[in-house]
C-alpha positions as CSV (number, residue, x, y, z in Angstrom):
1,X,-58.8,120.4,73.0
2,X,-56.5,121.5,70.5
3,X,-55.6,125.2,70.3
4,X,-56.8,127.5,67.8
5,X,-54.1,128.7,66.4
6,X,-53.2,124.8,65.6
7,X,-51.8,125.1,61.8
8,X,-49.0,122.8,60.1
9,X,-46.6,124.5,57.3
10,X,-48.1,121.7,54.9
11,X,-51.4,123.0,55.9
12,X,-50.5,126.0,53.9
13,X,-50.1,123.9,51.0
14,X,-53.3,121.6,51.3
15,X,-54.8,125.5,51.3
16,X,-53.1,126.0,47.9
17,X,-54.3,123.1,46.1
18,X,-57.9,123.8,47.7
19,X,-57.4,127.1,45.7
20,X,-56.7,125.4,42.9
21,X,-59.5,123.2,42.9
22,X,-62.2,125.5,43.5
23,X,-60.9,127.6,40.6
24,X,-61.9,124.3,38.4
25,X,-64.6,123.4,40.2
26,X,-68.0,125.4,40.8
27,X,-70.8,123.8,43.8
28,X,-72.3,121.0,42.0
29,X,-76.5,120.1,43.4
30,X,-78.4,117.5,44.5
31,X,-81.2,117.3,42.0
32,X,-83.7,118.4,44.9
33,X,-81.8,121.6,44.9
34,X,-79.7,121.2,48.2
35,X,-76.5,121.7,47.7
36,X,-74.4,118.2,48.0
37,X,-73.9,117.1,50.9
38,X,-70.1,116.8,52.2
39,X,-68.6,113.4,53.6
40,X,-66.7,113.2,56.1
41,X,-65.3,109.8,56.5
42,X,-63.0,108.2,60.0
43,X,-61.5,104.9,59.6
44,X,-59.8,103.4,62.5
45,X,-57.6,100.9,62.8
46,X,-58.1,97.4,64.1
47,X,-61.0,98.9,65.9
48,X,-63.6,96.0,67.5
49,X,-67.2,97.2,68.0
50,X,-65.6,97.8,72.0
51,X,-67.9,100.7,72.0
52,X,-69.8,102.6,75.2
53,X,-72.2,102.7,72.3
54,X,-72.5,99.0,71.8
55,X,-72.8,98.3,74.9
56,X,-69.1,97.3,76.2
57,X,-67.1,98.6,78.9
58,X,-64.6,101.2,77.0
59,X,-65.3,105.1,77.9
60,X,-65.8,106.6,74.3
61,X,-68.0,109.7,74.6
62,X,-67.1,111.4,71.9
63,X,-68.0,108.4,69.3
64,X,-71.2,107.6,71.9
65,X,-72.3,111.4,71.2
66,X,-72.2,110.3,67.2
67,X,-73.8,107.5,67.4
68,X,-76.4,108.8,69.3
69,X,-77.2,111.0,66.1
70,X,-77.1,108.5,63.6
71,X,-78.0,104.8,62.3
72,X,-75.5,102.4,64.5
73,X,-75.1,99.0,63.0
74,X,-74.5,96.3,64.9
75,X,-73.6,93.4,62.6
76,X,-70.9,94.4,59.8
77,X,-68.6,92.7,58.9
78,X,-64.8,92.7,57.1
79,X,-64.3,91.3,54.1
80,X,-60.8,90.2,55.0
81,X,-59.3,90.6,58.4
82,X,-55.8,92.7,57.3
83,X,-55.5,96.3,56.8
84,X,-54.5,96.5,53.4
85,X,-57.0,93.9,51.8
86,X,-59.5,95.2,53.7
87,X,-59.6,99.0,52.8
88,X,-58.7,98.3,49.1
89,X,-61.8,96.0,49.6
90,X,-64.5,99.0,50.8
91,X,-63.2,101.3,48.9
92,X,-63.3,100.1,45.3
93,X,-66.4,98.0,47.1
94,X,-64.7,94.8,45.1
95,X,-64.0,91.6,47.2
96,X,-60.4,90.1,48.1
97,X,-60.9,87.9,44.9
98,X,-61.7,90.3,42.8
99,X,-59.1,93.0,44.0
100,X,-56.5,90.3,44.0
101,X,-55.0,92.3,47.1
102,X,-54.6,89.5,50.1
103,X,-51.4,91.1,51.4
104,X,-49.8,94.4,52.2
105,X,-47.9,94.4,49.0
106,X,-50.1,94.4,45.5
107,X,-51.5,97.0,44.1
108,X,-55.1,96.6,42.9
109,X,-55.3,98.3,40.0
110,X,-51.6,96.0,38.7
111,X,-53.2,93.0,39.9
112,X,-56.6,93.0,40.1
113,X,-58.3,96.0,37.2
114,X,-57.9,99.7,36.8
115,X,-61.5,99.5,39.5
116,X,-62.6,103.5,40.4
117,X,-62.3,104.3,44.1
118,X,-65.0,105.5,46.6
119,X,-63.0,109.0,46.8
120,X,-62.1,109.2,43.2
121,X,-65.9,108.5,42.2
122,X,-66.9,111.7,44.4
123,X,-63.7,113.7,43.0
124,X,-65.0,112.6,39.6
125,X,-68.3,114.3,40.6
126,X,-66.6,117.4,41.5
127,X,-65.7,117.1,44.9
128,X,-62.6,118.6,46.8
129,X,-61.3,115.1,48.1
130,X,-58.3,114.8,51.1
131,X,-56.6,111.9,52.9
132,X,-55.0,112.7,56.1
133,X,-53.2,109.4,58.3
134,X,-54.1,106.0,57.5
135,X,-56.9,105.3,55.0
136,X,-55.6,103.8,52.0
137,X,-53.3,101.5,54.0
138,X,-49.7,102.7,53.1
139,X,-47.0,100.8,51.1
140,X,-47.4,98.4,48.2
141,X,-50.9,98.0,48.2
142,X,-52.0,101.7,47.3
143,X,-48.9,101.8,44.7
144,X,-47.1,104.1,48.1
145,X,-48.9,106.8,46.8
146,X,-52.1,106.3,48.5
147,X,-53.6,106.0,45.2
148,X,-52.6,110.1,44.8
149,X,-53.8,111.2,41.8
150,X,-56.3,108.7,41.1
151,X,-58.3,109.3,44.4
152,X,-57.4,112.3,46.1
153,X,-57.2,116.1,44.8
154,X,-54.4,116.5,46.8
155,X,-51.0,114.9,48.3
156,X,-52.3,112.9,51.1
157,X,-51.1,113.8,54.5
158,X,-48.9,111.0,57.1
159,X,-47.8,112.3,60.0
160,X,-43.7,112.3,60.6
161,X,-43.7,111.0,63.7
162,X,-45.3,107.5,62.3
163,X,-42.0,106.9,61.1
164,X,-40.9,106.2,65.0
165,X,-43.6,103.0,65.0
166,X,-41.3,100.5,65.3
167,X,-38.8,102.8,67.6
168,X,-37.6,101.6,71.3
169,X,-39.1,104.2,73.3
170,X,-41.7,102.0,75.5
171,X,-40.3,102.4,79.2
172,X,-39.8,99.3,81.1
173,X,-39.7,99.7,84.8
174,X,-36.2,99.6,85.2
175,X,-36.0,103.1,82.8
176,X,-34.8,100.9,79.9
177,X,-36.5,101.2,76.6
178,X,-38.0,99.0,74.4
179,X,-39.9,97.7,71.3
180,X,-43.0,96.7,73.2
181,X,-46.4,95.7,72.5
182,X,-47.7,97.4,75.7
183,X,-46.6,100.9,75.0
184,X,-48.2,103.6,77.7
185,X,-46.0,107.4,76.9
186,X,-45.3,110.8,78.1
187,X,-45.4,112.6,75.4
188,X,-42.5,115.1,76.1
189,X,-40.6,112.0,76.2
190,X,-41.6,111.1,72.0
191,X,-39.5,111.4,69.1
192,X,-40.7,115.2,67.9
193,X,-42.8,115.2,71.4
194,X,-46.3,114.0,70.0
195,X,-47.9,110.9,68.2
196,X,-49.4,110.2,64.9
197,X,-52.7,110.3,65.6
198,X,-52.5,113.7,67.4
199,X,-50.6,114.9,64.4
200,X,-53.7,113.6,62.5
201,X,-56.3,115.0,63.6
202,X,-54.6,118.7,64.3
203,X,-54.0,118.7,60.3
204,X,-57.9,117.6,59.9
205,X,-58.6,120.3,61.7
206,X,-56.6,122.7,60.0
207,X,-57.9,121.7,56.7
208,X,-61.4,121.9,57.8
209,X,-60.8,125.8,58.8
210,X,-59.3,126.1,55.6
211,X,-61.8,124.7,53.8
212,X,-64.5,126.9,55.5
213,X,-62.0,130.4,55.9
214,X,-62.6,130.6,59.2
215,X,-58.1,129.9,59.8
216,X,-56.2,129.9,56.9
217,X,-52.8,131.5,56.9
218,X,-53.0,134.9,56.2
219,X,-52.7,135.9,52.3
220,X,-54.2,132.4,51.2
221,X,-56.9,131.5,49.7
222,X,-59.8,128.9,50.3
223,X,-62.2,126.7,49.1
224,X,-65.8,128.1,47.6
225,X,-67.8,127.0,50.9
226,X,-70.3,125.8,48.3
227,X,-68.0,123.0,46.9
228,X,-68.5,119.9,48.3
229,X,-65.4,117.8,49.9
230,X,-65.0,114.6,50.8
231,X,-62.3,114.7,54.2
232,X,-61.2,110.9,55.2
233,X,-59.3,110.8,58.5
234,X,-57.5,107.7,59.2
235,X,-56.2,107.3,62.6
236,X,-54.0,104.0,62.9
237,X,-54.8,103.4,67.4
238,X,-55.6,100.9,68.2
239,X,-53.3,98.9,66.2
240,X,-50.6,97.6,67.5
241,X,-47.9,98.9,69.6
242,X,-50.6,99.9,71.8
243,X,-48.5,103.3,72.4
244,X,-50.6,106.1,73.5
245,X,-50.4,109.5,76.1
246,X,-49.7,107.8,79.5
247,X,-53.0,109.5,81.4
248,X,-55.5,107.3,79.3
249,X,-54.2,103.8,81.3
250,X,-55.8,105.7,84.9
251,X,-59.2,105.3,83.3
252,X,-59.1,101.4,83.0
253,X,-57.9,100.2,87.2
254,X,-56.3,96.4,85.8
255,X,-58.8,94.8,89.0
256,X,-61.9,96.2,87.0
257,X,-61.0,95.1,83.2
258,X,-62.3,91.6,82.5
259,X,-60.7,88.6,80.2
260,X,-62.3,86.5,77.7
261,X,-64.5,83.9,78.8
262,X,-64.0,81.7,76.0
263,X,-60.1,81.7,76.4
264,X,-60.1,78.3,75.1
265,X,-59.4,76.5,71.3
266,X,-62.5,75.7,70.2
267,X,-63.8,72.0,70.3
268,X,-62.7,70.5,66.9
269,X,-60.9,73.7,65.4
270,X,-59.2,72.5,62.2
271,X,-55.1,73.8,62.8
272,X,-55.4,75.6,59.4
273,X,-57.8,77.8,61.1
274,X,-55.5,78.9,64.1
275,X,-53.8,82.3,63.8
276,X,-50.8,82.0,66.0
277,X,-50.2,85.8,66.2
278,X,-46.6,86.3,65.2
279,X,-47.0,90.1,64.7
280,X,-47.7,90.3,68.8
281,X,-44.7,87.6,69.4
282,X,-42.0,89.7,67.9
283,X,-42.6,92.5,70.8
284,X,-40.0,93.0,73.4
285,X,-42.2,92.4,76.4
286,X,-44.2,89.4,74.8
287,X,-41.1,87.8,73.7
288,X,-40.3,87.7,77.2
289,X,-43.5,85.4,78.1
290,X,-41.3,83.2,76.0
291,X,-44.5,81.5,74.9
292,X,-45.3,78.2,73.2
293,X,-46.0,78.3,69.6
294,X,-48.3,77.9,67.9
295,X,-51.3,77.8,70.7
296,X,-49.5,79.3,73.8
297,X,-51.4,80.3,75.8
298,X,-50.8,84.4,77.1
299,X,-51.1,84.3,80.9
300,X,-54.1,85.1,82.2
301,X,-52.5,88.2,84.0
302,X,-51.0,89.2,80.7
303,X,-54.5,88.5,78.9
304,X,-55.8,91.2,81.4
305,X,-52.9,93.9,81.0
306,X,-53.5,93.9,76.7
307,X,-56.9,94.6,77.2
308,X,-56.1,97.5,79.5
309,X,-54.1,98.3,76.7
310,X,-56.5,98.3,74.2
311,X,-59.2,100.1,75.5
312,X,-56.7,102.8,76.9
313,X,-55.9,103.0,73.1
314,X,-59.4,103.2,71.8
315,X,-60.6,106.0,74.3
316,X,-57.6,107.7,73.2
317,X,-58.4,107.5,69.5
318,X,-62.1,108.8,70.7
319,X,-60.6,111.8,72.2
320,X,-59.3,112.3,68.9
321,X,-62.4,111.9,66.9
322,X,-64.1,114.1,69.0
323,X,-61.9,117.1,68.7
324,X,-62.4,116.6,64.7
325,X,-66.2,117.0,65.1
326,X,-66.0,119.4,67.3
327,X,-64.4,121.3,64.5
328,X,-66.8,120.2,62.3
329,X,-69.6,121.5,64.6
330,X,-68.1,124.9,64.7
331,X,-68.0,124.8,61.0
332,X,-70.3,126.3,58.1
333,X,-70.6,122.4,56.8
334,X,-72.0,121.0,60.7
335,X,-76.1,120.9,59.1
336,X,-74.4,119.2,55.7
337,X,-72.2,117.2,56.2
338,X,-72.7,113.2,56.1
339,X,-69.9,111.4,59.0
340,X,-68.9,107.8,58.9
341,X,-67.2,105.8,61.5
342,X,-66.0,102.8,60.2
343,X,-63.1,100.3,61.5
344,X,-61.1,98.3,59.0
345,X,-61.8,95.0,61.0
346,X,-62.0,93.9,64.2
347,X,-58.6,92.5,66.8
348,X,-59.2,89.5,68.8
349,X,-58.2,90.0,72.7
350,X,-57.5,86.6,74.1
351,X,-61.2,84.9,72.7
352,X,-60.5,81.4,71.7
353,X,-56.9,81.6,72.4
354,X,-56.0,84.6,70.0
355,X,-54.9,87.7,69.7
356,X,-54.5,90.3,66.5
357,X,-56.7,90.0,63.4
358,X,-56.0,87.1,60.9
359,X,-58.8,85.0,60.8
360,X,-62.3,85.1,60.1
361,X,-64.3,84.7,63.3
362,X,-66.4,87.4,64.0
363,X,-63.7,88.7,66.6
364,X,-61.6,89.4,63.6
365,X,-64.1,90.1,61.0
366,X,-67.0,92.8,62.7
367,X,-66.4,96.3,62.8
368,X,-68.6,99.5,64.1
369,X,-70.0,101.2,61.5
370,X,-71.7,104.8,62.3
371,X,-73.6,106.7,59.4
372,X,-74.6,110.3,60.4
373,X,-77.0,112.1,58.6
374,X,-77.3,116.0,58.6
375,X,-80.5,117.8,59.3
376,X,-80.1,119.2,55.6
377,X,-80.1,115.9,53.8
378,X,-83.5,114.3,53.1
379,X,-84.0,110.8,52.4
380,X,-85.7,110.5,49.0
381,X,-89.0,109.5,49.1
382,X,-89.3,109.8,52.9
383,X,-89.0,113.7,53.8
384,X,-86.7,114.7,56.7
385,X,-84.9,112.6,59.2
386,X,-87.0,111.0,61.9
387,X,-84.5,112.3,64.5
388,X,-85.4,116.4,64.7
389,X,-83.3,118.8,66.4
390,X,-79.6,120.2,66.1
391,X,-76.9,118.0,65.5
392,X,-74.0,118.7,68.5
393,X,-70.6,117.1,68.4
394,X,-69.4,119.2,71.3
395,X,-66.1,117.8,72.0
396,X,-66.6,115.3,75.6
397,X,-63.6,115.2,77.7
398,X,-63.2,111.1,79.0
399,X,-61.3,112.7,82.1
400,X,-64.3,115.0,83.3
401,X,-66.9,112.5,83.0
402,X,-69.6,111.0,85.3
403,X,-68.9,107.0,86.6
404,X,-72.1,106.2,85.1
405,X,-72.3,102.7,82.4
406,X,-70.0,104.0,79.2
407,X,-72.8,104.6,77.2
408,X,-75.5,105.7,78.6
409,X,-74.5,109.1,78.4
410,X,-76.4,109.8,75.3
411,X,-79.8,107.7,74.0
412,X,-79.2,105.5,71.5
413,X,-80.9,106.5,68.1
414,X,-81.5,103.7,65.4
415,X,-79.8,101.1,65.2
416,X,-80.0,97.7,62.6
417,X,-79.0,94.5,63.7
418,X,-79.2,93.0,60.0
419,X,-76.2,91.4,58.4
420,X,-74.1,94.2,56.4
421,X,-70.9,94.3,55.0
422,X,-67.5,96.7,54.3
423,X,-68.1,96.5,50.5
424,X,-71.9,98.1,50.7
425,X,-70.3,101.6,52.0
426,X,-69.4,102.8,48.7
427,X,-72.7,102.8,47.3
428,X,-74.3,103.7,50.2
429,X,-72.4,106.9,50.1
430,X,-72.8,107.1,46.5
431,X,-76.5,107.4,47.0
432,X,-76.7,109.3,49.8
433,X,-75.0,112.1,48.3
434,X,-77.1,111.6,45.0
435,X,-74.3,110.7,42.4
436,X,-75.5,108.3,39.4
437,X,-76.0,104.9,41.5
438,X,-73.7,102.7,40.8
439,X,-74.7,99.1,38.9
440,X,-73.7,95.8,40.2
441,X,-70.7,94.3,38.9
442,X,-71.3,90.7,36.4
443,X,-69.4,87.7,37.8
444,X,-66.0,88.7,35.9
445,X,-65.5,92.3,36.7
446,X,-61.8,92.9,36.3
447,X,-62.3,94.9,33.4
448,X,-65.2,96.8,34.5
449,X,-63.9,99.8,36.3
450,X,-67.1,101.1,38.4
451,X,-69.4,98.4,39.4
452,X,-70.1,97.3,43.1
453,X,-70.2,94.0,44.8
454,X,-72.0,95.3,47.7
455,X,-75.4,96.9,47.9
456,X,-76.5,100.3,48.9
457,X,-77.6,100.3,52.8
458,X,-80.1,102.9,51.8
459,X,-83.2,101.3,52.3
460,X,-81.8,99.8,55.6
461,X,-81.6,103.4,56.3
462,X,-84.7,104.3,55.1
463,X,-86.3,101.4,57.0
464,X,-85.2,102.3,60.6
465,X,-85.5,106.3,60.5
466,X,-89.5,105.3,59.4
467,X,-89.0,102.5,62.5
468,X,-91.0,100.1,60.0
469,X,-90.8,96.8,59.3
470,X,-91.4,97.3,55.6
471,X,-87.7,96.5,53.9
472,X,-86.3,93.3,52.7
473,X,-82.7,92.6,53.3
474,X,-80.4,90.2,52.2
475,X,-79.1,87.9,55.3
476,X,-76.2,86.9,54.5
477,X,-72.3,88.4,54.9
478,X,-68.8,87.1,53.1
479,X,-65.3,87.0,54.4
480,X,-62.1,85.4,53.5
481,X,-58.6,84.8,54.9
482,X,-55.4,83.1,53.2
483,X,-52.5,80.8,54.5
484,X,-49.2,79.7,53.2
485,X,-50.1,76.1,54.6
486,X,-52.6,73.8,56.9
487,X,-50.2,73.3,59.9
488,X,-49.9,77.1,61.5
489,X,-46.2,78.3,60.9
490,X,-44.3,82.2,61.2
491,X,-46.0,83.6,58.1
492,X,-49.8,81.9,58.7
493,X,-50.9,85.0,59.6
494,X,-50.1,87.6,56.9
495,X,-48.5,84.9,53.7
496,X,-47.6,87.0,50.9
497,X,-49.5,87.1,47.9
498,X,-46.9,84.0,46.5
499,X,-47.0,82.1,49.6
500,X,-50.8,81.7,49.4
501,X,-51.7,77.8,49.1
502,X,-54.9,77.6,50.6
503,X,-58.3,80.6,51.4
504,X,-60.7,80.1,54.0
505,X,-64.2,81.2,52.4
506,X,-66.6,82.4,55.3
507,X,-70.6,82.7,54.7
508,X,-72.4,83.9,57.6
509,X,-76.5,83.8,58.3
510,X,-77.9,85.1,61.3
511,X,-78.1,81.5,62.1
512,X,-74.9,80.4,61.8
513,X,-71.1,80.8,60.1
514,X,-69.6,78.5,57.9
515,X,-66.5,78.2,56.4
516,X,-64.5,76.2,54.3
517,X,-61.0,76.0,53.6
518,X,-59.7,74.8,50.1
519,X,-56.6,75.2,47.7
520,X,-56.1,78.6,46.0
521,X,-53.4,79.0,43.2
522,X,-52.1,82.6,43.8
523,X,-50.8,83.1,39.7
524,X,-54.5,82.7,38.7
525,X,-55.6,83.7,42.4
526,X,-58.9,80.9,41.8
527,X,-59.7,78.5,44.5
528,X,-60.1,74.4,44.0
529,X,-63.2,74.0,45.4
530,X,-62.6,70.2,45.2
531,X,-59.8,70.6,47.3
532,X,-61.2,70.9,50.7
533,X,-58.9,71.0,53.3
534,X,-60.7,72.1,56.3
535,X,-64.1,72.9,57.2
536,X,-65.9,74.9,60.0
537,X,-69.8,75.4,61.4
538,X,-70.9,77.3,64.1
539,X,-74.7,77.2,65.3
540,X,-74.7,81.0,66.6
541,X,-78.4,80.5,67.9
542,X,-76.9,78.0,70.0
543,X,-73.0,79.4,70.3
544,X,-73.1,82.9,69.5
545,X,-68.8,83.1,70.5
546,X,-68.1,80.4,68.0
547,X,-66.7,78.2,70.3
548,X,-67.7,74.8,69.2
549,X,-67.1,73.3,65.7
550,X,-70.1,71.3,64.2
551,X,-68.4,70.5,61.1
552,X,-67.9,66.7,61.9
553,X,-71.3,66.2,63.7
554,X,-73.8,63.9,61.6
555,X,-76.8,65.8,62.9
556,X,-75.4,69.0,60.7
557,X,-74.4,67.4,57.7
558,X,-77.4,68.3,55.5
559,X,-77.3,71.5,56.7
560,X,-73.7,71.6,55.9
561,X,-74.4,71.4,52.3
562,X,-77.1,73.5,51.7
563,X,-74.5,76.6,53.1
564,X,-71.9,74.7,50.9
565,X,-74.3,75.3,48.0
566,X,-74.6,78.8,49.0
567,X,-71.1,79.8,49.5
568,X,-70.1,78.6,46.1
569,X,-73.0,80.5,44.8
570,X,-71.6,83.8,46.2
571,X,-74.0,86.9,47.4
572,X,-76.6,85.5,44.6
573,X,-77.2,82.9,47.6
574,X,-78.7,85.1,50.4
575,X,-82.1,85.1,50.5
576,X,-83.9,88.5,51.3
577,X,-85.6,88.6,54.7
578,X,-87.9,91.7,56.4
579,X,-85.5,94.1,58.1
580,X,-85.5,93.3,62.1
């Protein structure tokens, strides 16, 4: 755990502007009479639903213990599979083509409309809002202000040792040091002797005492407990250099972590659709492999040590998660405060020959996504929670627990298996905290700056605290990915915005994922859909891994276009089902 007396000098001046904002801001109600409910949202980076909690071998307890206390879904999905498009997509809850944001370098509200953000929305309705690490993804594509003022009340927080990401200091055997992908530390060894993330969630913490009084520097002031805030916590593990305290490696023997079975292309994948993984390539110790491009392949044994890696990283980053809720548990706000854990999109570990992010399989594209309710907040229309009892996020230390099946520690809540996507968190949130809901945007939004193109997850939420069948869904899910070119070449993976010849548009059913590749024109950022360059269909009854294209097979052409039909047709196309 993190000692007490754990307090940055820019805490004190995240405690100022809390001052400052309470003085124009008085506790605002939900129209119930409960006082609105705080969020607190977690984003992690590049984070796969490799979960104890859905069932996978990786030792998170602390995120286990959350989602044991709230609704766990098991089938969301990305809208694009890169950090930047991907949060400016779930947090105006506007789609690639409608942000215009497909790279790390435009700014959405220069390129795509002047749309209102998920935190500015709740700072508009007189909430304290705070960014601390990685949410709005750094750099051009949040104007390199994080969006500050627009979103937050406050300067947003990065930690100074992220400055060091790119920094040789990953040990080789020999004692030499390197720029590696595989990047296990001491930290007395690091560049100001800690890591980002660590200096993450110590300044969460710190605010959140601030916030509540309970360890603000002496002479300050604080926040009126009564105002509500809205906290997001990025933390940037797992993504790549998988650098992280040395002692998290122990928990993962190499003879016990498994590879990808489906370590093959699959049968009849179009090249357009390959990502060859450059990012990973330009690393010291991959570099090394000195491996064939596009397709490789990483050596098995290699395959085995970046998934060591990985899940090292992710326990790590749920060490981390859990010393914020412990903090939140041990606050005033622990019986109203609504938690999200969310990734940005998921990282492909060796499944059908690829590593990274950068395509749209589900590898790439599904994400956990945790939604914790408080024991204060009812469900209009429904009464209290289903779940009784007092919340606990009592911190879990990985290195003190039992060898029992990660987990199983905790029993698993409620849980939907329906089709959701990134976009539908902003409304969601929006009506859980009881703000004015927000409409849906028409087909040409760009000048319409608060409209969603997802839909609330309310009713899903409704649906499985009652454990009834009663709630139609939609059962479909969208995703997208550009390249500079059909053949895969250095800059397939992450084009910039001017480099972008042709989009890969993804529909997925619970029945199957298609996905068609045609010419896009990034000055008017439309796609030809005459221009087809590539297409894709995978029968997931059949091939739930996506290994085997269907595109070409006669017996699936009629199906073919019917989802054809539907893609074109956007989220108008997916027909409502009963919640499962």
């Amino acid at each position: 755990m993190l000692g007490a007396n754990a307090m940055f000098p820019a805490a004190r001046i995240i405690t100022y502007a809390v001052c400052l904002f309470a003085l124009q801001y008085g506790p605002i109600l939900l129209v119930n009479g409960a006082e609105s409910p705080n969020i607190l949202l977690l984003v992690v980076d590049d984070l796969r639903p490799d979960l104890g909690c859905y069932g996978q071998p990786v030792l998170t307890p602390n995120i286990d213990q959350l989602a044991a206390q709230s609704v766990e879904f098991t089938n969301t999905h990305a809208q694009q599979a890169l950090c930047g498009p991907s949060r400016t997509s779930f947090l105006t809850s506007r789609r690639p083509d409608t942000t215009r944001v497909y790279d790390g370098g435009t700014y959405w509200r220069d390129a795509g409309g002047n749309f209102t953000t998920l935190p500015q929305y709740f700072k508009e309705n007189g909430y304290f809002t705070a960014s601390v690490g990685k949410v709005f993804h750094p750099g051009g594509s949040s104007n390199s202000t994080d969006d500050y003022p627009y979103s937050w009340s406050t300067v947003p927080y990065h930690p100074s040792t992220q400055k060091y990401k790119r920094a040789k200091v990953c040990l080789n055997p020999d004692g030499s040091r390197h720029e590696n992908l595989l990047c296990p530390v001491d930290l007395s060894s690091q560049p100001e002797g800690t890591l980002p993330d660590i200096q993450s969630a110590e300044y969460a913490i710190s605010l959140l005492r601030n916030i509540s009084g309970n360890g603000h520097p002496p002479g300050s002031h604080h926040i009126n407990p009564r105002t509500p805030f809205f906290l997001a916590v990025g933390f940037h593990k797992p993504h790549i250099p998988l650098k992280f305290p040395r002692k998290f490696l122990d928990l993962y023997p190499l003879d016990t972590v498994k590879i990808a079975e489906n370590r093959d292309l699959p049968t009849l994948l179009p090249k357009v659709a390959f990502e060859p993984y450059s990012d990973i390539r330009e690393r010291e110790d991959i570099a090394a492999l000195n491996l064939s491009f596009p397709y490789g392949p990483v050596p098995d044994d290699y395959q085995r040590l970046i998934r060591q890696h990985y899940y090292a990283a992710t326990s790590y980053v749920d060490s981390l998660v859990g010393q914020v809720l412990h903090e939140l548990y041990q606050s005033a706000f622990r019986d109203n405060t609504i938690v999200v854990l969310v990734g940005d999109h998921g990282w492909q570990l060796g499944e059908h020959s690829e590593f990274a992010k950068y395509s749209n399989f589900a590898t790439a594209t599904r994400v956990p996504l945790l939604i914790h309710l408080p024991a204060s907040l009812k469900l209009k229309g429904h009464g209290k929670r289903h779940t009784e009892g007092e919340e606990k996020f009592v911190f879990q230390d990985v290195f003190q627990q039992s060898s029992e099946v990660p987990g199983h520690s905790f029993e698993k809540a409620l849980t939907s298996h329906d089709l959701v996507e990134l976009v539908d968190l902003f409304p969601t949130l929006s009506d859980l905290a009881g703000l004015t809901p927000i409409s849906d945007c028409l087909k040409d939004s760009h000048r319409t700056q608060l409209c969603t193109e997802g839909t609330s997850l309310l009713p899903l939420i409704n649906s499985v605290y009652k454990r009834e069948d009663i709630t139609l869904w939609r059962n479909c899910s969208f995703s997208q990915y550009p390249r500079p070119s059909d053949i895969p070449q250095n800059d397939t993976d992450s084009p910039y915005l001017k480099h972008i010849r042709v989009m890969g548009y993804t529909y997925r059913t619970q029945g199957c994922r298609y996905t068609e590749w045609v010419g896009f024109d990034p000055i008017t950022g439309k796609a030809d859909w005459d221009d087809i360059h590539a297409r894709e269909l995978y029968d997931l009854a059949e091939d739930p891994e996506e290994n085997h294209n269907r595109a070409d097979e006669p017996a699936f052409q009629d199906l073919m276009e019917l989802l054809a039909e539907d893609l074109r047709a956007g989220r108008g196309a997916c027909q409502e089902s009963p919640v499962k």
